[in-house]
C-alpha positions in Angstrom: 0.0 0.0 0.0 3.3 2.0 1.3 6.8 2.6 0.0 7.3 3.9 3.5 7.0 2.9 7.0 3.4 3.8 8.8 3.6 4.9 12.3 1.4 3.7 14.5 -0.1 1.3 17.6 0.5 -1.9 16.7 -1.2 -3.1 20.3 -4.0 -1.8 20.2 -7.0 -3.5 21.1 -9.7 -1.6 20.0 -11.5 -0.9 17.1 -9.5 1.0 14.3 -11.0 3.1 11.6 -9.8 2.8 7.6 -6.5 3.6 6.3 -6.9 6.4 3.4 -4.4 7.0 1.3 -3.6 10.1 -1.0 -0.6 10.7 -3.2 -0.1 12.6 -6.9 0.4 11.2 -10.0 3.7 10.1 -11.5 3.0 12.2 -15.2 1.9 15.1 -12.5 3.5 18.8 -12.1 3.2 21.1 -9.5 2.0 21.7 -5.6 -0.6 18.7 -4.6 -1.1 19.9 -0.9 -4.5 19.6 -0.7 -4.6 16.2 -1.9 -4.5 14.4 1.5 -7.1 12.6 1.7 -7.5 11.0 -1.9 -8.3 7.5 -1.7 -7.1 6.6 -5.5 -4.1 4.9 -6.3 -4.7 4.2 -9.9 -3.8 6.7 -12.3 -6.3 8.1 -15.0 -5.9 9.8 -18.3 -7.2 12.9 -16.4 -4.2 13.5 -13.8 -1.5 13.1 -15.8 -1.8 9.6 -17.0 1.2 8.2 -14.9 0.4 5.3 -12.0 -0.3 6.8 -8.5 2.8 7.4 -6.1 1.5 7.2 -2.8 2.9 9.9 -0.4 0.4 10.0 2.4 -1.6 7.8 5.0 -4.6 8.6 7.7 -5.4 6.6 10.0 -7.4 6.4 13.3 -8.0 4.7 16.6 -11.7 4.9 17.7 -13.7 5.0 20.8 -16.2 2.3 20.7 -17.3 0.7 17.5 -16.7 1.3 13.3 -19.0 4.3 13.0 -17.5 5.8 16.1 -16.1 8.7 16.6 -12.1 8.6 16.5 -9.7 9.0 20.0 -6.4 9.4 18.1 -5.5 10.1 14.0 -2.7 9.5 12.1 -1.6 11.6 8.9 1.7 10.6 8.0 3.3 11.8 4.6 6.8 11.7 3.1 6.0 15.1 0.9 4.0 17.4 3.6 3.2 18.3 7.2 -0.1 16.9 7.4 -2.0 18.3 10.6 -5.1 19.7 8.5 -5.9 16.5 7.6 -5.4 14.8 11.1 -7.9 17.4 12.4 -10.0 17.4 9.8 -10.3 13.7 10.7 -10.6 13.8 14.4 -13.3 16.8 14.8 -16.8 17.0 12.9 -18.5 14.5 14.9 -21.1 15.1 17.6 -20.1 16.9 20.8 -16.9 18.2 18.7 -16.1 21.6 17.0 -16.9 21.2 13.4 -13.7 22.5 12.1 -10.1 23.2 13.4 -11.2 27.0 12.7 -13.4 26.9 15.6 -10.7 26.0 18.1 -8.5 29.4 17.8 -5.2 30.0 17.6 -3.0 27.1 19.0 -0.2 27.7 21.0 3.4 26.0 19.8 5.6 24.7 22.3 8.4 23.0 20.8 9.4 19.8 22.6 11.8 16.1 22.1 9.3 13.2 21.5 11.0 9.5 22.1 9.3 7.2 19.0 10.6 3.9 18.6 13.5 4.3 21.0 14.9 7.5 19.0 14.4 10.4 20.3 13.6 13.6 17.7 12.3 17.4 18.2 8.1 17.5 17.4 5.6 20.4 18.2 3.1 20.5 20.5 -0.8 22.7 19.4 -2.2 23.3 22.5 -5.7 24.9 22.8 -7.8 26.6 25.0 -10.0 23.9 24.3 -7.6 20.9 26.1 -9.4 18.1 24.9 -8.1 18.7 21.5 -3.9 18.1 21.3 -1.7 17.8 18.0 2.0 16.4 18.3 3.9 17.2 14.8 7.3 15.1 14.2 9.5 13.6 11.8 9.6 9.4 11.7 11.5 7.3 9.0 11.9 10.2 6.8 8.4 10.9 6.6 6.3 14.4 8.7 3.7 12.5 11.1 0.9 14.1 12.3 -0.9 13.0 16.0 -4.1 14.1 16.8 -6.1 13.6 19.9 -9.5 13.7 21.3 -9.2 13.7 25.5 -6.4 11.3 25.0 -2.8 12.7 26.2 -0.1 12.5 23.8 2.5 11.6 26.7 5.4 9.3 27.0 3.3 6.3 27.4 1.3 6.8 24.5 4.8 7.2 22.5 6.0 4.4 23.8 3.4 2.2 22.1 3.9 3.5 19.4 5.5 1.3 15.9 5.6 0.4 12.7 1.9 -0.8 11.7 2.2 -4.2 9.4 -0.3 -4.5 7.5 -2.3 -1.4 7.3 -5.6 -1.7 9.2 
């Protein structure tokens, strides 16, 4: 599905949502940043012709069942910083702000993140509204994007974390 390693929980018990994955054409030129959540990976006559390259996964961790909403999402892409899509992922269910918008400016607090055993610098969002939290940081030469719903992104969250084989 991957050329590159997907971050994730590979212990995790619960329920997990789908894996989408977006990417741009091989025949195509110029910026495809808000193609992050294309699930595609044949290529058409139409976007240049060339066979998909994919560049970027979501994933997510639900709460209860498969129509639930998610606890924790993972964007990960080896061409862009992916948080929009991680938010855009985790809010827009019931009892959460629609849209990132809606949550005001975050506060950035720059930070070292331990990730399978390595540690590397990340950034923390912080909100006024603390049951939303972003962690941005570089894994396996890919940008990985952690979003969470009332779930703290702390070291024993990071220390679950690891290559996902195969993709849920």
């Amino acid at each position: 599905m991957t050329d590159f390693p997907v971050l994730g929980i590979p212990g995790w018990s619960g329920q997990r949502g789908l894996a989408v994955v977006g990417g741009t054409s091989s025949g195509h030129s110029g910026d495809d940043s808000d193609d992050d959540s294309d699930a595609s990976v044949g290529g058409s006559p139409c976007d240049g012709g060339g066979p998909r390259v994919v560049d970027s996964v979501v994933h997510s961790y639900l709460t209860a069942g498969r129509r639930s909403a998610p606890l924790l999402v993972f964007a990960q892409s080896t061409a862009r910083e992916q948080s929009g899509a991680a938010l855009r992922n985790l809010l827009g269910h019931r009892g959460r702000p629609e849209h990132a918008g809606l949550l005001g400016p975050a506060d950035l607090e720059e930070t070292t993140v331990t990730v399978t055993g390595v540690p590397r610098p990340g950034v923390r969002h912080h909100w006024a509204d603390r049951r939303v939290a972003l962690l941005v940081f570089d894994w396996e030469h890919t940008h990985v994007c952690l979003a969470s719903w009332e779930q703290p992104l702390d070291d024993v969250l990071l220390a679950a974390l690891g290559p996902l084989r195969p993709l849920p």
